[in-house]
N, C-alpha and C positions, 0 to 999 in steps of 0.2 A: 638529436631531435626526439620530443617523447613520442609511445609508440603505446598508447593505455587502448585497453578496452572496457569497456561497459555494458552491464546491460539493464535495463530499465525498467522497472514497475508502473503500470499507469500511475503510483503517489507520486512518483520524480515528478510529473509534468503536472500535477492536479492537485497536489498537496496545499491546503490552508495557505499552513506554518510557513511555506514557501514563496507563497507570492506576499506575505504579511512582510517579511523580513526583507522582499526586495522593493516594497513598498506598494504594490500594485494590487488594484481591486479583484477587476475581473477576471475570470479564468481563460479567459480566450486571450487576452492579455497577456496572462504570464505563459501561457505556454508558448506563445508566439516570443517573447521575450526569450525565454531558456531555450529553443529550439533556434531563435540566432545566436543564441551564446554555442551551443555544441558543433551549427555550421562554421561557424569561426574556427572551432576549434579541430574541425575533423582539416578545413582547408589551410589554417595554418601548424599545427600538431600533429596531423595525424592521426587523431584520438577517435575512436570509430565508439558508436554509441548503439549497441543494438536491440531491439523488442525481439520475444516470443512473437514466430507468428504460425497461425493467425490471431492466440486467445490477447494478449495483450493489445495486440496491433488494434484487435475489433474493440478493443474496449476503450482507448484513445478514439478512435474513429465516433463512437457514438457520445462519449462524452462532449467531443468538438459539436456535431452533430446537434446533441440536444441542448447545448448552450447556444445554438445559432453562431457559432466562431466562423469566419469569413473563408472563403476556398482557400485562402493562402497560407491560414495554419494547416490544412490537412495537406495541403501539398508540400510544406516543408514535415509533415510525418511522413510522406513518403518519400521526401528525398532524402533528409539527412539522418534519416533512424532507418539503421540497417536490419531486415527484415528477419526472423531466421526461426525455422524450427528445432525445436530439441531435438538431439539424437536420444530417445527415449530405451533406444533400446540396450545401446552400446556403454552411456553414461554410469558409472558402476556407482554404486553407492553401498558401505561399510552395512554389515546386517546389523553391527552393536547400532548404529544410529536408526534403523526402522526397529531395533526393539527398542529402543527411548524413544521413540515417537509414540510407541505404542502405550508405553508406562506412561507416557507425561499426556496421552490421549486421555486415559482410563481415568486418570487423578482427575483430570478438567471436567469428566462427565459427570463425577460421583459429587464436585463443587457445584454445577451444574442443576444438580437431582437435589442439591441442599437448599439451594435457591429457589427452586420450586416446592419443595416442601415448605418454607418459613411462610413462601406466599400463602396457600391454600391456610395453613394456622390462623395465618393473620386475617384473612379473607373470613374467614368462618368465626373467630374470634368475636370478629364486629359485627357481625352478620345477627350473631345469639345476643350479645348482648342489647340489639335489640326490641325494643316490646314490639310482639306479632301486627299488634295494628298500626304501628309504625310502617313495618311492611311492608303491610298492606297497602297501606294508602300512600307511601312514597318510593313504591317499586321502581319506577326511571330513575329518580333522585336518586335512590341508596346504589343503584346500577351505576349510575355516571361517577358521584362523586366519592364513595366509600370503595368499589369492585374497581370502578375505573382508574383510578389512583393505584390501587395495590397493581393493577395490569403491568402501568406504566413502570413505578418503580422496577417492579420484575424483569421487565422485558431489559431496560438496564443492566442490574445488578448480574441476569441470566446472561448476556452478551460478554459482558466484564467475566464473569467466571469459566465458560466455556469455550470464547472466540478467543480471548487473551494469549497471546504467545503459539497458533498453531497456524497451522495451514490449510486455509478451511475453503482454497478455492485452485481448480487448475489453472490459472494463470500465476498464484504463485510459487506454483510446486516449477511449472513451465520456468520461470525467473529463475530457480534454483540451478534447472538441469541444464540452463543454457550456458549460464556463466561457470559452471563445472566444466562442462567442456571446450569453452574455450579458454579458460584461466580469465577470467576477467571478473573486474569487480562488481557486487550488484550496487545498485540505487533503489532507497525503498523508503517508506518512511512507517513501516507495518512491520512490529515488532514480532511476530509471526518469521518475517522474512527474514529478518534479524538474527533471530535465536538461532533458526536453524542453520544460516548460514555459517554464523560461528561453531555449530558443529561438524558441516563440511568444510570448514577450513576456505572457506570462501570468503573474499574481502567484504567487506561492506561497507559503501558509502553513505549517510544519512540524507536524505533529499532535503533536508532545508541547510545540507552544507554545500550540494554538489554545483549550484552554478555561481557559488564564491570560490571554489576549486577551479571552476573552466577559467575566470576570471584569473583567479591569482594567477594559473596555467599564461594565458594570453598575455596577462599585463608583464612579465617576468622574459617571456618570448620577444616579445617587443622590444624590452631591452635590449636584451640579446644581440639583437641583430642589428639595432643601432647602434651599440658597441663596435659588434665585428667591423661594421660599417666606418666606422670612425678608423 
C-alpha cells in the first residue's frame, strides 16, 4: 500500500491553472472537489496530506471564508488536511543555501531598483515634453492617463523582477520547513516554492498536476484490489 506524504501551499487548493484543467469555475468548487480527492486518498492509501499550521491553515480558512464557500469545505480542511507546525528550530538547513538566498536576494533587488528607475525616466520624460500650459490645464488628465499608466506598468514589471523566484512570505518558508522534516513532498504552484525546494532537496509536486496524481493513485488502487479480488 502507498504510504506518501504531502504538504500543501494554500496554491494546491486555490490555484487558477487548477481548477481550469479540472474543468471547474468556482473556487469553493474546486477545493471541495480536490479536498475529496485527497479524503479518498488518505482513507483508501494512506496518503496524509499536511498544512503549516497555523500561517497556511489561516490562509485556506479565509480564503474559503471570503468566497462565501459552504461550512462543508472548511470542515473537510479540518478533517482531512493534517494540521502541523514546523519544528523551526530543529530543521537544519545547509548555510551554502541561506548564502544563495542571499546572493539571488541582492540580484532581485538591484532588478527591482532598475525597474524603478526606468519608471521615474519615463514618467519625467513625458512629463517635460510637455508645454507648461498643457499642465496646467490638464493636471488630472496628465495624472490619470500619462503617471497612471507608467504607475501600472511598474507595479508589474516591479513584482516580476523582485517577487519572481523568492520567498517573500512566512507561509512559504513554513511549507518548506514542514516538508524537510517530515521528508514529504510539497504542493505549490509559486515558483518561489519551487526553486528553493529544488535546493533543499525537497520533492516538488506542481499543483495543477497534483489531483491527477491522487486520481491516477485511486484509479490504479482500484485495480488492484479487484484483481486480488478476482
Amino acid at each position: 500500500m502507498l504510504r506518501q506524504r504531502f504538504v500543501l501551499d494554500t496554491t494546491a487548493l486555490t490555484d487558477l491553472q487548477v481548477r481550469s484543467q479540472m474543468e471547474i469555475d468556482e473556487l469553493c468548487d474546486g477545493m471541495q472537489s480536490i479536498l475529496e480527492l485527497i479524503a479518498n486518498a488518505r482513507l483508501q492509501l494512506d496518503i496524509s496530506c499536511y498544512i503549516p499550521f497555523p500561517s497556511v491553515y489561516n490562509e485556506l480558512q479565509e480564503f474559503a471564508k471570503n468566497n462565501n464557500c459552504e461550512d462543508e469545505v472548511i470542515a473537510k480542511i479540518d478533517t482531512w488536511l493534517v494540521k502541523k507546525t514546523p519544528d523551526r528550530y530543529n530543521v537544519t538547513i545547509p548555510s551554502r543555501i541561506f548564502h544563495e538566498y542571499v546572493t539571488y536576494m541582492r540580484d532581485r533587488i538591484n532588478k527591482g531598483m532598475n525597474v524603478a528607475e526606468d519608471a521615474i525616466l519615463n514618467t519625467a520624460s513625458q512629463c517635460m515634453s510637455l508645454k507648461e500650459e498643457d499642465r496646467d490645464n490638464f493636471g488630472e488628465e496628465i495624472e490619470r492617463e500619462v503617471i497612471g499608466g507608467i504607475i501600472g506598468k511598474f507595479r508589474n514589471k516591479y513584482r516580476s523582477a523582485l517577487r519572481y523566484g523568492i520567498l517573500d512570505s512566512a507561509p512559504d518558508i513554513d511549507v518548506l520547513l514542514l516538508a524537510k522534516e517530515l521528508d514529504a513532498a510539497v504542493v505549490a504552484s509559486d515558483y518561489g516554492i519551487q526553486k528553493w525546494a529544488e535546493q533543499l532537496a525537497v520533492r516538488y509536486v506542481p499543483a495543477s498536476t497534483f489531483p491527477r496524481m491522487l486520481q491516477e493513485y485511486l484509479k490504479h488502487s482500484s485495480s488492484f484490489i479487484e484483481d486480488t479480488e478476482g
